[in-house]
C-alpha positions in Angstrom: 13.9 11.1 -33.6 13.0 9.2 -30.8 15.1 5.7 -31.0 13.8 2.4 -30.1 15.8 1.5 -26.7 14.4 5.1 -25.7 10.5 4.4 -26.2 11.0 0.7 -24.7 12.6 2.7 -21.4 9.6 4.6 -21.5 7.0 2.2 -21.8 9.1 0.3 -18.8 8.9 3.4 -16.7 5.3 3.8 -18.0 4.6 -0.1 -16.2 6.8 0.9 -13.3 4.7 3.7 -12.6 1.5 1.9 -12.5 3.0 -0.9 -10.4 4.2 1.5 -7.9 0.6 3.3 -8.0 -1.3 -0.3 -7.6 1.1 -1.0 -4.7 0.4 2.6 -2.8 -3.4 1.9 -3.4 -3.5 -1.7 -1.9 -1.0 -0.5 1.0 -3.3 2.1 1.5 -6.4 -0.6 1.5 -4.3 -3.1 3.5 -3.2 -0.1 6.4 -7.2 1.1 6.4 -8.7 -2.7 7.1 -5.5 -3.2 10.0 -6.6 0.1 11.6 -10.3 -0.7 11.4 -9.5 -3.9 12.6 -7.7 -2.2 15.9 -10.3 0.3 16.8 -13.0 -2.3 16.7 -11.3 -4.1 19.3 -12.7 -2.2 22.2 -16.3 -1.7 20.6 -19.0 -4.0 22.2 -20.6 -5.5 19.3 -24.4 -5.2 19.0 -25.6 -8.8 19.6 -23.1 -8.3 22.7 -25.3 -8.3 25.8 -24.9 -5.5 28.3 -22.7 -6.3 31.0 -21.3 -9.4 29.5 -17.6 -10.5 30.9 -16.4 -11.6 27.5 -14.1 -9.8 25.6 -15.2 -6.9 22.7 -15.1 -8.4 19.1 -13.1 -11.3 20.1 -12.8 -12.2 16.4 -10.5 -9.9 15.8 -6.7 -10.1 16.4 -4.6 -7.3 17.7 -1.1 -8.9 16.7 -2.3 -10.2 13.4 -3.6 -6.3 13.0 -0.9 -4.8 14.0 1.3 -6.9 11.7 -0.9 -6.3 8.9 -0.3 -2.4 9.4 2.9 -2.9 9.6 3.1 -4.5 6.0 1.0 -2.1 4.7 3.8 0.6 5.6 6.9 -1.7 4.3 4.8 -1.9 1.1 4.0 1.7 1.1 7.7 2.3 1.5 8.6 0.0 -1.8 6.2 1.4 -4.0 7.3 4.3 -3.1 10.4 4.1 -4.3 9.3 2.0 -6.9 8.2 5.4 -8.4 11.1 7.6 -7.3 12.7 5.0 -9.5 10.6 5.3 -13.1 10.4 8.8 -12.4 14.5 9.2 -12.2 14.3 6.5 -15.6 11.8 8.8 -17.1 14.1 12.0 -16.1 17.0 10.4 -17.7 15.3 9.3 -20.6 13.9 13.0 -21.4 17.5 14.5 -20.7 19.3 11.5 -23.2 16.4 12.8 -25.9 16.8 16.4 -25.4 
């Protein structure tokens, strides 16, 4: 039988899991936008006259881009382990029942 401090360890790993899954997905969201961003920085955009002098989708800013991809990885990285984490929990939870 399957004590109480065991299901509560698994319901924990069970939330740790799905924080570490939310965090990959918005890291992934977070890294696509930054790239996007990056490319576009060279692309004329269309109400850009031909031959203009000014700068390709000034809007957009390559340090604040790059940045941005680079806190997409660190969070990437953290949610990561985030589930390395619940899943060694979970492991150890299945080996204490068994």
């Amino acid at each position: 039988m399957i004590n109480s401090a065991s299901s509560s360890s698994a319901a924990a790993s069970g939330g740790l899991l799905e924080i570490g899954t939310a965090g990959l997905k918005d890291s992934l969201r977070r890294a696509e936008q930054a790239a996007s961003d990056i490319a576009s920085i060279g692309v004329p955009s269309a109400s850009q006259p031909k031959g203009s002098v000014e700068p390709a989708n000034a809007t957009v800013d390559l340090s604040e881009a790059a940045v941005e991809l680079i806190v997409a990885e660190n969070q990437a990285k953290a949610s990561a382990q985030l589930i390395e984490t619940a899943d060694d929990l979970l492991g150890t939870i299945i080996d204490t029942i068994a």
